[in-house]
Backbone as ProteinMPNN parsed JSONL, in Angstrom:
{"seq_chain_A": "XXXXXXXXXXXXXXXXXXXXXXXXXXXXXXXXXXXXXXXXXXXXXXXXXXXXXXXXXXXXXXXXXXXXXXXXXXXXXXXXXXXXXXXXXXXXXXXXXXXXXXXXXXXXXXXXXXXXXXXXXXXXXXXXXXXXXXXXXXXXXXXXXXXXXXXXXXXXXXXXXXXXXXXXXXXXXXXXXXXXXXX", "coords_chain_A": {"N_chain_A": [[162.555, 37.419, 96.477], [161.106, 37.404, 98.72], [161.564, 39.76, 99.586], [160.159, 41.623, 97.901], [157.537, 41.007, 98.058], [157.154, 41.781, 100.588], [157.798, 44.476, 100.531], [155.611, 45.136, 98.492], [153.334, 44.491, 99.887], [153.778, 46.68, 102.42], [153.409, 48.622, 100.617], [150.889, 48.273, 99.606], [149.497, 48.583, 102.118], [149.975, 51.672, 102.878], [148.449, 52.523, 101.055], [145.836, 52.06, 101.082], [145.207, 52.643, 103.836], [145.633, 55.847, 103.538], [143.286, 55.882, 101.502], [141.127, 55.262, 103.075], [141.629, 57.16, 105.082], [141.162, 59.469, 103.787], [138.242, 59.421, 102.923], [137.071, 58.626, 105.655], [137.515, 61.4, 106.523], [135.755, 62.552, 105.263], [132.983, 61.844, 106.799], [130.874, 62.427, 108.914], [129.176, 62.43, 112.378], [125.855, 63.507, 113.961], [123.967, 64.976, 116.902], [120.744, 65.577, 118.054], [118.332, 67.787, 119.472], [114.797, 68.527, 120.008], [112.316, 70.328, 121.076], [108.423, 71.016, 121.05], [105.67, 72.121, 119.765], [102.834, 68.891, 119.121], [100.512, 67.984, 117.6], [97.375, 69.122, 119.463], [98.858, 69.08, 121.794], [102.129, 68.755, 123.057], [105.134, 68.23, 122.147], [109.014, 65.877, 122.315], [112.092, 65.732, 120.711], [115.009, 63.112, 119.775], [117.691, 63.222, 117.943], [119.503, 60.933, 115.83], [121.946, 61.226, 113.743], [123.984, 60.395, 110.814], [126.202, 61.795, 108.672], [126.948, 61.053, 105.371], [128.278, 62.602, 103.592], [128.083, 66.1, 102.849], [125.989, 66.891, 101.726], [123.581, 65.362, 102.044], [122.02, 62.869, 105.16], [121.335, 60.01, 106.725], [119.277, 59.66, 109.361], [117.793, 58.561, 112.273], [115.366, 58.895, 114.475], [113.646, 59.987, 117.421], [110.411, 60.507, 118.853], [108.536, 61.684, 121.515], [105.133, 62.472, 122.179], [102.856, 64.232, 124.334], [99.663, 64.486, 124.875], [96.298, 65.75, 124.621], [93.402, 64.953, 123.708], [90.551, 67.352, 123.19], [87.746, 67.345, 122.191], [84.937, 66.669, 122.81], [85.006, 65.667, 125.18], [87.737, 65.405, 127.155], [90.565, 63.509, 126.251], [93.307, 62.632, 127.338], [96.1, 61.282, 125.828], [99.092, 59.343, 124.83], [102.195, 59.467, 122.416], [104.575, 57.333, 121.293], [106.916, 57.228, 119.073], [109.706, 55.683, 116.642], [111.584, 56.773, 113.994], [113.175, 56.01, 111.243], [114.899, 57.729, 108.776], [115.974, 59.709, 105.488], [117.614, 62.441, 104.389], [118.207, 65.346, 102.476], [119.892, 67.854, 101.325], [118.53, 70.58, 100.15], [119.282, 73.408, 100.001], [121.318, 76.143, 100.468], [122.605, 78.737, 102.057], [124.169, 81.631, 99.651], [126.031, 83.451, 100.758], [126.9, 83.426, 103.719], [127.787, 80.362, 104.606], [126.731, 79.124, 106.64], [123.749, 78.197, 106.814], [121.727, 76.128, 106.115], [118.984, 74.41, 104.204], [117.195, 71.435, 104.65], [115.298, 68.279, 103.611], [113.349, 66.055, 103.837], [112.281, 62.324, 104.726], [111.074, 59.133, 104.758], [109.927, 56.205, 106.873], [108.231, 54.945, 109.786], [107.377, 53.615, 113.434], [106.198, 52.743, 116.351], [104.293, 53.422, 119.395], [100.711, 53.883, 120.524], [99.116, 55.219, 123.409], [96.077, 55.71, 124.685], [94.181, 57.747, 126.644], [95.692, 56.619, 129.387], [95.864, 53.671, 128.882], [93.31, 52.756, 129.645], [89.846, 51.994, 128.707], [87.563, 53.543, 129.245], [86.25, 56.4, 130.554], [85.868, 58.959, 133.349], [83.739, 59.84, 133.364], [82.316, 58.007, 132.738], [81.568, 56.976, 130.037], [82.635, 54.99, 127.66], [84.974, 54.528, 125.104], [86.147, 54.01, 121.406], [88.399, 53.929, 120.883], [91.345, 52.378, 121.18], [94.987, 51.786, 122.774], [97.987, 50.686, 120.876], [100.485, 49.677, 119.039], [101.607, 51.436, 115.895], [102.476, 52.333, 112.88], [103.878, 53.807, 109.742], [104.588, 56.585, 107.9], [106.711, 59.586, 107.017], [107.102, 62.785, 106.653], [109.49, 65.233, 106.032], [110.797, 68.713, 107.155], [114.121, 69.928, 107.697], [115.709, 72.974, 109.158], [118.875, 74.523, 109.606], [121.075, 75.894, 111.506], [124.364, 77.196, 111.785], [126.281, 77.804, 114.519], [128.59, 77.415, 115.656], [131.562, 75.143, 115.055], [131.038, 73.435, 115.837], [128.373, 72.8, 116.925], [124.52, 73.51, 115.923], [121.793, 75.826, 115.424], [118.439, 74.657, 115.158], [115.414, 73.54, 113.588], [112.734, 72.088, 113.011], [110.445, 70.173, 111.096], [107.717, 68.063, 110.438], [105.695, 65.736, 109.021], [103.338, 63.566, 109.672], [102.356, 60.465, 108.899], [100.236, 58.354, 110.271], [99.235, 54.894, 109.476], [97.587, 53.194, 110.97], [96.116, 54.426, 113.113], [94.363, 55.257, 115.904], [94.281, 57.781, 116.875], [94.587, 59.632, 114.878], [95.026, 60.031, 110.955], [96.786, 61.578, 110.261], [99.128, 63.3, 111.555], [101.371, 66.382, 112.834], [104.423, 67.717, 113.868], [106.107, 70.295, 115.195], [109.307, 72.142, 115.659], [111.881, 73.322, 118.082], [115.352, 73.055, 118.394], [118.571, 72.081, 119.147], [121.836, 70.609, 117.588], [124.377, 68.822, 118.09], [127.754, 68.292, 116.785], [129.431, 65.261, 116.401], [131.68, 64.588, 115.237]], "CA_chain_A": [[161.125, 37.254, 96.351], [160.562, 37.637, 100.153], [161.126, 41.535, 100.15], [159.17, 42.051, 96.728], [156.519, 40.561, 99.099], [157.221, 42.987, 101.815], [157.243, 45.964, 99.864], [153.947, 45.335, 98.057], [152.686, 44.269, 101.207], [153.966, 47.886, 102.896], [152.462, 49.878, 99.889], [149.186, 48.178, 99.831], [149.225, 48.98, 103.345], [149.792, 52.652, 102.922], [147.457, 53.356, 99.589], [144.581, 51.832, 102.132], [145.279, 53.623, 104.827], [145.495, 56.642, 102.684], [142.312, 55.993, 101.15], [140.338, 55.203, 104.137], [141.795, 58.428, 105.859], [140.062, 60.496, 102.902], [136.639, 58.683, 103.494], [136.817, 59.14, 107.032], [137.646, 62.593, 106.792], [134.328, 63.34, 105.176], [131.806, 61.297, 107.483], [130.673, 63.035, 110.145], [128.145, 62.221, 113.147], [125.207, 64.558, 115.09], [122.53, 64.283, 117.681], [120.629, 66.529, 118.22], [117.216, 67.424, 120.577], [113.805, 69.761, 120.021], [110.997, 70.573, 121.346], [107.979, 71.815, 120.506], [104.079, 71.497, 119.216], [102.11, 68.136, 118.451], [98.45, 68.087, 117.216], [96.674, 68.962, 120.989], [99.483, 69.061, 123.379], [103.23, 68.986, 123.453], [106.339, 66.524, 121.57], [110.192, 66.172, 122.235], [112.633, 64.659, 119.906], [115.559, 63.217, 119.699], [118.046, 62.626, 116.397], [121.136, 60.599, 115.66], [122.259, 61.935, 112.603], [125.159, 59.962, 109.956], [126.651, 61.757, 107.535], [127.95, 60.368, 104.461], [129.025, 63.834, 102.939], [128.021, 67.349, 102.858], [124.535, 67.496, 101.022], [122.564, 63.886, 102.498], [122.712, 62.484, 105.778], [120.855, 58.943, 107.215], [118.992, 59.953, 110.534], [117.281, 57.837, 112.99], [114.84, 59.891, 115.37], [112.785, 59.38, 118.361], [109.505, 61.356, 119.519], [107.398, 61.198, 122.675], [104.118, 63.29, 122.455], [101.706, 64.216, 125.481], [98.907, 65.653, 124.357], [95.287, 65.269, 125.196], [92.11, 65.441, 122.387], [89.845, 68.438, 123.403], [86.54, 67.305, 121.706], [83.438, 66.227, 123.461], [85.326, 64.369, 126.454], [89.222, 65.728, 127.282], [91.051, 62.442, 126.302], [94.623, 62.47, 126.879], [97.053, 60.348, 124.967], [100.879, 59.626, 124.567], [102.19, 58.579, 121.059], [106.004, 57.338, 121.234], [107.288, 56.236, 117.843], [111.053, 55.663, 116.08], [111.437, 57.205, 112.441], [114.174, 55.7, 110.519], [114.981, 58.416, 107.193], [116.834, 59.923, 104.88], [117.441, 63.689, 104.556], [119.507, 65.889, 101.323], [120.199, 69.52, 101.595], [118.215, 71.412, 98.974], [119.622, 75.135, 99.969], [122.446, 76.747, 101.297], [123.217, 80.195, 101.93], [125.518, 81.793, 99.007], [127.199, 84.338, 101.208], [127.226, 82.426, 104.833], [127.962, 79.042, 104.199], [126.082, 78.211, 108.209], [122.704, 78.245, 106.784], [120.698, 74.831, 104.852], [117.414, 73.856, 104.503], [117.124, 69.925, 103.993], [114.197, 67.745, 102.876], [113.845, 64.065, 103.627], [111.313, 61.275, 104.694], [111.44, 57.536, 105.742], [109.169, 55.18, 107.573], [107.966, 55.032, 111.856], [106.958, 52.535, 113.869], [106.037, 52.952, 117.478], [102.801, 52.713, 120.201], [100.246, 55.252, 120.867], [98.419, 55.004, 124.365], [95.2, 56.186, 124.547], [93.682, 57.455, 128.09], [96.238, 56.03, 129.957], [95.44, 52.585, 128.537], [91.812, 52.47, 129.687], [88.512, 52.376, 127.678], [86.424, 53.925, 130.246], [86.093, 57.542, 131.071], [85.948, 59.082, 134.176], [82.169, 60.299, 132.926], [81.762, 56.682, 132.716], [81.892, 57.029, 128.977], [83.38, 54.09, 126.403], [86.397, 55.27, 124.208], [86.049, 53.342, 121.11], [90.448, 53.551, 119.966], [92.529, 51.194, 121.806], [96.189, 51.706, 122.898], [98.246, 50.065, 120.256], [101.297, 49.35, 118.299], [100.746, 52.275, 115.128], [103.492, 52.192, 111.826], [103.303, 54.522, 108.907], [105.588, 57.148, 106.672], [106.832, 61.092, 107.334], [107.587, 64.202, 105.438], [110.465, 66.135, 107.119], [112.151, 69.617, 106.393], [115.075, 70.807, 109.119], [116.549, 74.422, 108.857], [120.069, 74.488, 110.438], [121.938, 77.344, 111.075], [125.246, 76.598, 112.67], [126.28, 78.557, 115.503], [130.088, 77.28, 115.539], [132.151, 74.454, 114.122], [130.052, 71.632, 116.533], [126.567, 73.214, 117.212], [123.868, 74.487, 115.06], [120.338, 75.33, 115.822], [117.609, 73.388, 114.269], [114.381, 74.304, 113.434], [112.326, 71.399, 112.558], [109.092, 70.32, 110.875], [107.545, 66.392, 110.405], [103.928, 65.571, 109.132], [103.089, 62.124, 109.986], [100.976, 59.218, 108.379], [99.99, 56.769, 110.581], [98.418, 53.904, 109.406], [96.76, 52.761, 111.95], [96.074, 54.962, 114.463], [92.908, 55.711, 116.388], [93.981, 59.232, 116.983], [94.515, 60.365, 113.293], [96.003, 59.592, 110.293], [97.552, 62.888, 109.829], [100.145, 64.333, 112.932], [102.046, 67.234, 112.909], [105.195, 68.275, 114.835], [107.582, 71.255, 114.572], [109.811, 72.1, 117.246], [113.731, 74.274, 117.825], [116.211, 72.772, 119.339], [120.205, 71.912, 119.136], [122.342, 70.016, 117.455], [125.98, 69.013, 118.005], [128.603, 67.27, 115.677], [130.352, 64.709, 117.045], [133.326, 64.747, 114.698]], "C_chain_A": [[160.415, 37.715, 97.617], [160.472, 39.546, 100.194], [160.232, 42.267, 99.211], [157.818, 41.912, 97.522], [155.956, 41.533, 99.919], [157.182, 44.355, 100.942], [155.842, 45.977, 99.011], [152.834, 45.327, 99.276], [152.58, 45.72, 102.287], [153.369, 48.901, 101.931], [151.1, 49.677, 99.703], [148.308, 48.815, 101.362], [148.544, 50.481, 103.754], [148.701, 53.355, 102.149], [146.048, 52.94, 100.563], [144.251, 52.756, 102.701], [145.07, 55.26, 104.481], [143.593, 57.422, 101.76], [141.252, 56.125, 102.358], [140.546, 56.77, 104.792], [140.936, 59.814, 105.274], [138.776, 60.208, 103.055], [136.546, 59.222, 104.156], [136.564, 60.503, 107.327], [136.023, 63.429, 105.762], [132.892, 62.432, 105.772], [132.058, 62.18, 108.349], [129.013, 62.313, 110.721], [127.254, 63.224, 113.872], [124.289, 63.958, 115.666], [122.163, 65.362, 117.642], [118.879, 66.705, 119.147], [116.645, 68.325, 120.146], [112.911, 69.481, 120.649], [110.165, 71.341, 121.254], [106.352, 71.096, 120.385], [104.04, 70.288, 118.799], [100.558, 68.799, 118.395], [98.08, 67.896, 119.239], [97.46, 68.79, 121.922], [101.317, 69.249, 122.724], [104.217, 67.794, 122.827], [108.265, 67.244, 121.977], [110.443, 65.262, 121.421], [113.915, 64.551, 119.947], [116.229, 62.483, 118.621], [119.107, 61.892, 116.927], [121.167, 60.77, 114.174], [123.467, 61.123, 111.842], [125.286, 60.85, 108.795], [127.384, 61.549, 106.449], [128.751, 61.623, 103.494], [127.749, 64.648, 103.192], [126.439, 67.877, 102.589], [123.514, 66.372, 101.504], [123.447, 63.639, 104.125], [120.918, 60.731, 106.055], [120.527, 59.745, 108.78], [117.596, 58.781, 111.307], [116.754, 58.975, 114.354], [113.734, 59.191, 116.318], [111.538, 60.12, 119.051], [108.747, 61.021, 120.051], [106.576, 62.492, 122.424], [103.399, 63.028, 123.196], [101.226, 64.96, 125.228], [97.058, 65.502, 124.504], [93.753, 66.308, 124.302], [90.902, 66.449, 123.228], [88.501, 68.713, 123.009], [85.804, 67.131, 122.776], [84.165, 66.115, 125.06], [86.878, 65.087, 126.643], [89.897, 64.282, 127.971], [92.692, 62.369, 126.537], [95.367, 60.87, 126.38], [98.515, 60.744, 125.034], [101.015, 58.75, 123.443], [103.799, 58.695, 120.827], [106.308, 56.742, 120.035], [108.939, 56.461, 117.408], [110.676, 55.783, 114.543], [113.212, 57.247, 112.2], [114.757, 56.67, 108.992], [115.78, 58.769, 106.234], [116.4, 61.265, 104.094], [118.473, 64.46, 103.215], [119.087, 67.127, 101.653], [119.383, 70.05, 100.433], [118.527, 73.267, 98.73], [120.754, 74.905, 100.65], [122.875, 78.188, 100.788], [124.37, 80.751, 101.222], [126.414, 82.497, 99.792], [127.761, 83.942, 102.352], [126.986, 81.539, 104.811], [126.834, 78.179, 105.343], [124.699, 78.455, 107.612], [121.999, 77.023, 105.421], [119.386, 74.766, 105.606], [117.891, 72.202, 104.091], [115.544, 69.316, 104.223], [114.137, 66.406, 103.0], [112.735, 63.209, 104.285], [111.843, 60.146, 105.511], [109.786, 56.924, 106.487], [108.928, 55.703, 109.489], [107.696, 54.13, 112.193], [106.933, 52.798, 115.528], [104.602, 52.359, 117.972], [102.481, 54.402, 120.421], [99.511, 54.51, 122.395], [97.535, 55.869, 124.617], [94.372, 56.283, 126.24], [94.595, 56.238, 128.834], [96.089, 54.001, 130.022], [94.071, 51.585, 128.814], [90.639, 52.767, 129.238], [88.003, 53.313, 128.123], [86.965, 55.172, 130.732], [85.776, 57.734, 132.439], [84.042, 59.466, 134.575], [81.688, 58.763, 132.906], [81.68, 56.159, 131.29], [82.551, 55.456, 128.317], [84.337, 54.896, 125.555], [86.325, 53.845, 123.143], [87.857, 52.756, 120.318], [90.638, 53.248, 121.133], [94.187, 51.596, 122.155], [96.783, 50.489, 121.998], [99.644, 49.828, 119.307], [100.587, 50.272, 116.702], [102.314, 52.016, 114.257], [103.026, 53.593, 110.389], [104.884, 55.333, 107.717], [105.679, 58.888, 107.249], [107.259, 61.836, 106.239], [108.417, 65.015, 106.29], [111.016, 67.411, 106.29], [112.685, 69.794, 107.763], [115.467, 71.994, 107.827], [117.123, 74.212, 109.471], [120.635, 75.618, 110.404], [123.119, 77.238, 111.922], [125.403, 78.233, 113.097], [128.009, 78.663, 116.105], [130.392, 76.085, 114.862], [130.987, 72.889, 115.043], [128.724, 72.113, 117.082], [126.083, 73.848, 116.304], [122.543, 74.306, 115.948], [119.663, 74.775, 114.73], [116.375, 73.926, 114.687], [113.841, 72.907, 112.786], [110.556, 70.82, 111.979], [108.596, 69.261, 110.321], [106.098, 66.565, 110.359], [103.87, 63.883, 108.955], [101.865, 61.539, 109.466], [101.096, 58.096, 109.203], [99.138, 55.995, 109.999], [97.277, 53.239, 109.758], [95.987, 53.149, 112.925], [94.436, 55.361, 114.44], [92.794, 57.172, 116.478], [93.399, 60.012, 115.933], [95.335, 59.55, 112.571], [96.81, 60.29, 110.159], [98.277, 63.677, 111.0], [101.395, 65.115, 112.515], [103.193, 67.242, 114.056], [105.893, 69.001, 114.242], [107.958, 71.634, 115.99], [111.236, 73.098, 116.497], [114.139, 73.42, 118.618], [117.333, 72.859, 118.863], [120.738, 70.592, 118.395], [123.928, 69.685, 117.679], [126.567, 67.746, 117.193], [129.118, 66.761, 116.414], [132.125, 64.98, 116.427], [132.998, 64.624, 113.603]], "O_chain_A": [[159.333, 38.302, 97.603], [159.621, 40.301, 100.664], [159.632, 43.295, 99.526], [157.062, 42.883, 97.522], [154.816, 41.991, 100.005], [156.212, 45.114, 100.97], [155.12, 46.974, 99.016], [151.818, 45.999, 99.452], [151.535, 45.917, 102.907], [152.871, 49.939, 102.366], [150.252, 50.566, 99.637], [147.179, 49.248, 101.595], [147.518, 50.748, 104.379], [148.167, 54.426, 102.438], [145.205, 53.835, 100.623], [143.374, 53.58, 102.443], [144.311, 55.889, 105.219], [143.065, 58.516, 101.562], [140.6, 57.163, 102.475], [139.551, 57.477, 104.954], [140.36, 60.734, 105.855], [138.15, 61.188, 103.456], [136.064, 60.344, 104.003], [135.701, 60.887, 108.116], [135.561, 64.57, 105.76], [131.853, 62.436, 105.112], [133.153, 62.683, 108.597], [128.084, 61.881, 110.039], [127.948, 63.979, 114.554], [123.772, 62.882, 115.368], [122.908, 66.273, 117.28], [118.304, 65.65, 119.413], [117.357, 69.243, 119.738], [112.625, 68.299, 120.84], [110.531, 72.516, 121.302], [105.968, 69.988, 120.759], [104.979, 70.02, 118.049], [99.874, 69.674, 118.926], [98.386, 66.985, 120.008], [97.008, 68.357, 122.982], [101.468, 70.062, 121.812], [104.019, 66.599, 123.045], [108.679, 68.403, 121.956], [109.741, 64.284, 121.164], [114.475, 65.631, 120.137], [115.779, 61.408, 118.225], [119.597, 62.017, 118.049], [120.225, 60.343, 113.506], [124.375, 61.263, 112.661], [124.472, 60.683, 107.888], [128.57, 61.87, 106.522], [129.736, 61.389, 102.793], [126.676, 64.198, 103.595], [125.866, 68.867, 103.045], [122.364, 66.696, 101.209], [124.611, 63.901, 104.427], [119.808, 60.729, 105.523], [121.438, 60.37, 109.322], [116.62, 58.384, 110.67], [117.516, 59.671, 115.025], [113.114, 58.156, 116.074], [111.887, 60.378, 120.203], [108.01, 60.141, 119.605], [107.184, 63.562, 122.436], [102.97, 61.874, 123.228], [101.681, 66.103, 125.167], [96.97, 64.293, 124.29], [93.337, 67.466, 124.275], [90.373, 65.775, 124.112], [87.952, 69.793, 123.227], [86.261, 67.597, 123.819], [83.571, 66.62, 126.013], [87.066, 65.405, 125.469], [89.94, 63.886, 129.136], [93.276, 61.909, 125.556], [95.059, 59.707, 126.642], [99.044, 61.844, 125.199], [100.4, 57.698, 123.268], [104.34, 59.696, 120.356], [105.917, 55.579, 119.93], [109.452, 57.478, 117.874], [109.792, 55.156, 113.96], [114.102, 57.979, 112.633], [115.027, 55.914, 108.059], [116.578, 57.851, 106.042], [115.382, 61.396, 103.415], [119.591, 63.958, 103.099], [118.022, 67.393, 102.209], [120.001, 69.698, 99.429], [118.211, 74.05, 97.835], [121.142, 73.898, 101.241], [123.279, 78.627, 99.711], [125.485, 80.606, 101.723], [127.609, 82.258, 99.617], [128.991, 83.963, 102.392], [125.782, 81.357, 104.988], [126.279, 77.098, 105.142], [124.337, 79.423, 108.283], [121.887, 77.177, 104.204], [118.926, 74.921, 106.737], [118.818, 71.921, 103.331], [114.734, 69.889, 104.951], [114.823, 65.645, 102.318], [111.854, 64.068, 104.314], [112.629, 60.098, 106.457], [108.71, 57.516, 106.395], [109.439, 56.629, 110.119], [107.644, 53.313, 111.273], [108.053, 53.145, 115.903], [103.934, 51.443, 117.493], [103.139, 55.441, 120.479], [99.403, 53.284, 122.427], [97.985, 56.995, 124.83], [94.042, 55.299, 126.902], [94.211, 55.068, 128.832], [96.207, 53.287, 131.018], [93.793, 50.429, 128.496], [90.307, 53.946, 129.368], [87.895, 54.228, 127.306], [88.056, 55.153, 131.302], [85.35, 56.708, 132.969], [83.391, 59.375, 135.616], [80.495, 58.539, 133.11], [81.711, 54.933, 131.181], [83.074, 54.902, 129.284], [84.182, 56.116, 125.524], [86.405, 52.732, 123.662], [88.262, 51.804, 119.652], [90.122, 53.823, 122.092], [94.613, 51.714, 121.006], [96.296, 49.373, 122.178], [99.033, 49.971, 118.248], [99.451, 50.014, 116.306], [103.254, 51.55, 114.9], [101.913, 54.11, 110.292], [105.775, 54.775, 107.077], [104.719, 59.356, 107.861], [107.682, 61.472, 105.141], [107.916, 65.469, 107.319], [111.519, 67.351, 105.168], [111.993, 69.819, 108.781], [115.523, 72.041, 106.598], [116.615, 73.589, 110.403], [120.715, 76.317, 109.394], [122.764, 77.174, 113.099], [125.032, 79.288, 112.583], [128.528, 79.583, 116.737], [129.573, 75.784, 113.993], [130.498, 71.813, 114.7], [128.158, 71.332, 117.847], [126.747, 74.698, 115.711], [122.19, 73.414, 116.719], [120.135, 74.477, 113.632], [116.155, 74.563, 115.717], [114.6, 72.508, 111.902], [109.575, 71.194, 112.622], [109.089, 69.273, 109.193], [105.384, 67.186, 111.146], [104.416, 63.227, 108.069], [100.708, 61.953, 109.546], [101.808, 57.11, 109.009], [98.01, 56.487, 109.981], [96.312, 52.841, 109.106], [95.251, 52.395, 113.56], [93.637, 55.628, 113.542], [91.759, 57.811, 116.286], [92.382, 60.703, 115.871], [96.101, 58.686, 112.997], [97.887, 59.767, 109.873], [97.825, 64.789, 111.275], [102.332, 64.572, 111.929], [102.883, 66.778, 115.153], [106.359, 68.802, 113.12], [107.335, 71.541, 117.048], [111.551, 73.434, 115.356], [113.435, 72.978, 119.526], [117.429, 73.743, 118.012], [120.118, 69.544, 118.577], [124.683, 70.583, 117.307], [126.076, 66.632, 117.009], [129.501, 67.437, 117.368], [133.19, 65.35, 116.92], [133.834, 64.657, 112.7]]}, "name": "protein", "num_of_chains": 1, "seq": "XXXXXXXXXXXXXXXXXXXXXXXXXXXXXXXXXXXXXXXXXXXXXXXXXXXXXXXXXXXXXXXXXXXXXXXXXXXXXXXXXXXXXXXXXXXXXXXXXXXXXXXXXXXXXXXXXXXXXXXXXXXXXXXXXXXXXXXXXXXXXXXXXXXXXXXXXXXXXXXXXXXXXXXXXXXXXXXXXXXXXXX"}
């Protein structure tokens, strides 16, 4: 009875292990960095990327913009937010496999700072938006084009709804940068 034990016990072991090893072997991880245009000045970004297979991945991203409104008064502002999403491939190149477009969305949540967090102009002026805690929703496409088996470039493009914000409701960014696979 004891080795009936042990041998179920040694093949459950292996059919696991087995299984898990196939899983594993199709997750993969990236980060990746751009920079490039916001609305009135300048944004970087940076990704962490999960993928659960080949055509979707889960990405978590981070963008600082410095950029400074150009109307009446030259206001600058910085607007740092975290965008949580979720991205699927809708193309890929039939003849070179290194080329997708993907398509994907998600939520934000960050702070914008407005004139270095003071009402008051240098004109002496009032500023009637506030520095503030801002939340909202995105529209994302990336282009990737790999470059070897652990880098691609990235070509990226994000229209933003804030909620809240004093700046706008509506922010733009597109940017190039790099990505690399972890494994």
């Amino acid at each position: 009875m004891k080795r009936t034990g042990f041998f179920v016990t040694i093949l459950f072991c292996l059919v696991a292990s087995s299984i898990f090893g196939q899983m594993r072997g199709n997750l993969a991880s990236s980060v990746g960095v751009s920079g490039g245009y916001v609305e009135d000045g300048y944004g970087i970004m940076g990704t962490f990327n999960f993928h659960p297979d080949r055509y979707r991945y889960f990405q978590i991203s981070v963008l600082a913009a410095i950029a400074e409104d150009k109307g009446d008064q030259n206001i600058p502002y910085n607007i740092f937010t975290i965008q949580p999403g979720l991205y699927y491939r809708v193309f890929i190149a039939p003849q070179r496999k290194n080329f997708s477009l993907f398509l994907g969305g998600g939520g934000l949540f960050g702070y914008e700072v407005i004139n270095n967090g003071s009402n008051e102009l240098p004109s002496g002026a009032l500023i009637n938006g506030k520095s503030q805690f801002i939340y909202g929703l995105y529209l994302g496409a990336e282009l990737e084009v790999g470059i070897s088996n652990d880098f691609s470039i990235l070509v990226k493009a994000n229209e933003y709804y804030h909620v809240n914000s004093d700046v706008g409701n509506f922010y733009p960014y597109a940017g190039v940068g790099l990505r690399y696979f972890l494994f």
